[in-house]
GUNUZA-577399 format. One record per residue (C-alpha): x, y, z. Coordinates in steps of 0.05 Angstrom, whole numbers, plus 5000, padded with zeros to 4 digits. Example, Ala and Ser with C-alpha at 12.3 -4.5 7.8 and 13.67 -1.06 7.14 Angstrom:
<recs>
524649105156
527349795143
</recs>
This chain:
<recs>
311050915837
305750745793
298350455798
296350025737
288849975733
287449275701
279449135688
276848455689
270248545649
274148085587
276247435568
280047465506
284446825490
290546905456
289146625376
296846725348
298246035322
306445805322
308346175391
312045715440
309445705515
312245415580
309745485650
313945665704
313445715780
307046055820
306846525875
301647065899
301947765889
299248375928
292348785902
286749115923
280848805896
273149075880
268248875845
270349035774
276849315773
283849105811
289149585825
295949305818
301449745854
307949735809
314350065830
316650645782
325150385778
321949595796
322749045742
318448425742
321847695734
321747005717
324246445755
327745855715
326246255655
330046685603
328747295620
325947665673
321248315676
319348805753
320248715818
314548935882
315049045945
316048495997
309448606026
306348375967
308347675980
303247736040
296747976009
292447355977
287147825952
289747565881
288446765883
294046395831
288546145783
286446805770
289446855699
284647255667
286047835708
292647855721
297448365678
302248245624
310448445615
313148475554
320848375556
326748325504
331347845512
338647955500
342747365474
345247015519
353047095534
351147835546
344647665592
350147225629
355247825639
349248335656
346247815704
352847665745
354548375750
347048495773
347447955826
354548255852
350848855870
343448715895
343248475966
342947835971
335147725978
333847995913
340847785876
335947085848
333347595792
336747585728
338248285683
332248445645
329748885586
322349175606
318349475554
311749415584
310249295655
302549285658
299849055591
291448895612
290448095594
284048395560
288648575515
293348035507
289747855438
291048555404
299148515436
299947865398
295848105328
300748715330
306248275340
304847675292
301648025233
306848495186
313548555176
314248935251
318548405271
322848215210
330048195237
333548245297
334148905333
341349195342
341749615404
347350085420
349750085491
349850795527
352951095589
351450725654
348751205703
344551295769
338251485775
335852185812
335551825881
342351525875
339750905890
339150525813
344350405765
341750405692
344850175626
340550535571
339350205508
337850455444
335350125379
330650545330
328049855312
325749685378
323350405386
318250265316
316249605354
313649975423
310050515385
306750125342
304549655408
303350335443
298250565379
294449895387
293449895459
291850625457
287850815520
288550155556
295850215576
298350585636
301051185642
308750895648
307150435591
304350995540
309651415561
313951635500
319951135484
326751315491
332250855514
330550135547
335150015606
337349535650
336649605724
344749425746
345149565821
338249715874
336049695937
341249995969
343450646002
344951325954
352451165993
352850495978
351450565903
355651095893
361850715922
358650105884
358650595813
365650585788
365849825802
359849745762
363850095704
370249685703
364849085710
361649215641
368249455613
371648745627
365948475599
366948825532
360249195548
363449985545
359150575522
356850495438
358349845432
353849435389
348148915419
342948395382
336148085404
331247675366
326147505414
321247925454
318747475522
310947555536
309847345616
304447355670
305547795738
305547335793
308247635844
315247895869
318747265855
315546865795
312747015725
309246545677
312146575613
306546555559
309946745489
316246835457
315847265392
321147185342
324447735298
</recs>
């Protein structure tokens, strides 16, 4: 797993002018709290999401649910996930093979793209000057599907995605936030994925594999073929269930 230190010394409103915003459901979320810093625990193979909205981002533990340390208005502090969103007959195909596959208290979460999972709000104003000003985002990315595979504790089923366009997009994010992300988020960029198949036993998702496979073949989704997204989704952690989406950014 991975602790994302988020400091709440700043208040830096977001200035991009054009970006479209809606507000979506509230719920708490689980931190331990000090003066001037909060520590928000974040799950290594976890994706945060968004209910009744596009695209979702990482999920936490259930215990998080139960810790109120981190009040609802606290906007200010609270991290940011920034998500690509497929278009949408292939969202729907990844999202009903997800929800075949997750047990059934987690099966509400929709198939998501993360690309950051802890993105300071401090620095929400530099993320959207990165992303606004330029040509960075200038067309539509076109991502090549890869080989759907598990993860080293059996337990995650990932469908890695590759686009050297999208890779361009992180880095230069990943230059501009430079010392401020965490350690997952500065990480060097590879493939995106999407998290298929969780929560279960290493048994149970490897009976659970080959199904996954004839799944996204049926769906025309095989190994190299070709994938397009315009839009990158900016949200607000909010807990395990709900996200506040903030921005959509258009390529």
């Amino acid at each position: 797993m991975t602790w994302a230190t988020i400091a709440s010394k700043a208040n830096r409103p977001p200035a991009a002018r054009g970006l479209k915003e809606a507000h979506g459901p509230r719920a708490g979320g689980d931190v331990a709290d000090s003066s001037t810093t909060r520590m928000i625990k974040v799950h290594e193979n976890d994706s945060p999401t968004a209910v009744d909205a596009p695209l979702s981002c990482v999920h936490q533990r259930d215990d998080f649910q139960h810790h109120k340390s981190l009040q609802r208005e606290d906007h200010d502090i609270r991290p940011r996930i920034l998500s690509l969103r497929l278009e949408a007959s292939t969202l729907e195909a990844l999202t009903s093979i997800r929800k075949a596959h997750f047990p059934s208290q987690a099966s509400e979460l929709g198939a998501h793209v993360t690309l950051f999972h802890a993105i300071p709000p401090s620095s929400e104003a530099d993320l959207v000057e990165v992303l606004t000003q330029g040509a960075l985002l200038r067309s539509p990315f076109s991502l090549t599907i890869g080989h759907v595979k598990m993860n080293k504790s059996g337990s995650i089923i990932l469908l890695p995605l590759y686009s050297q366009d999208l890779k361009k997009v992180v880095e230069a994010v990943q230059e501009k936030l430079e010392g401020v992300l965490s350690a997952q988020d500065a990480q060097r960029f590879h493939t995106a994925h999407i998290t298929l198949c969780n929560k279960r036993t290493p048994t149970d998702t490897q009976e659970r594999f080959p199904i996954v496979q004839s799944a996204l073949h049926k769906a025309g989704l095989s190994p190299k073929t070709l994938l397009t997204a315009s839009q990158l989704d900016l949200w607000e952690y909010r807990g395990r269930a709900a996200w506040r989406h903030l921005r959509t950014f258009e390529a």
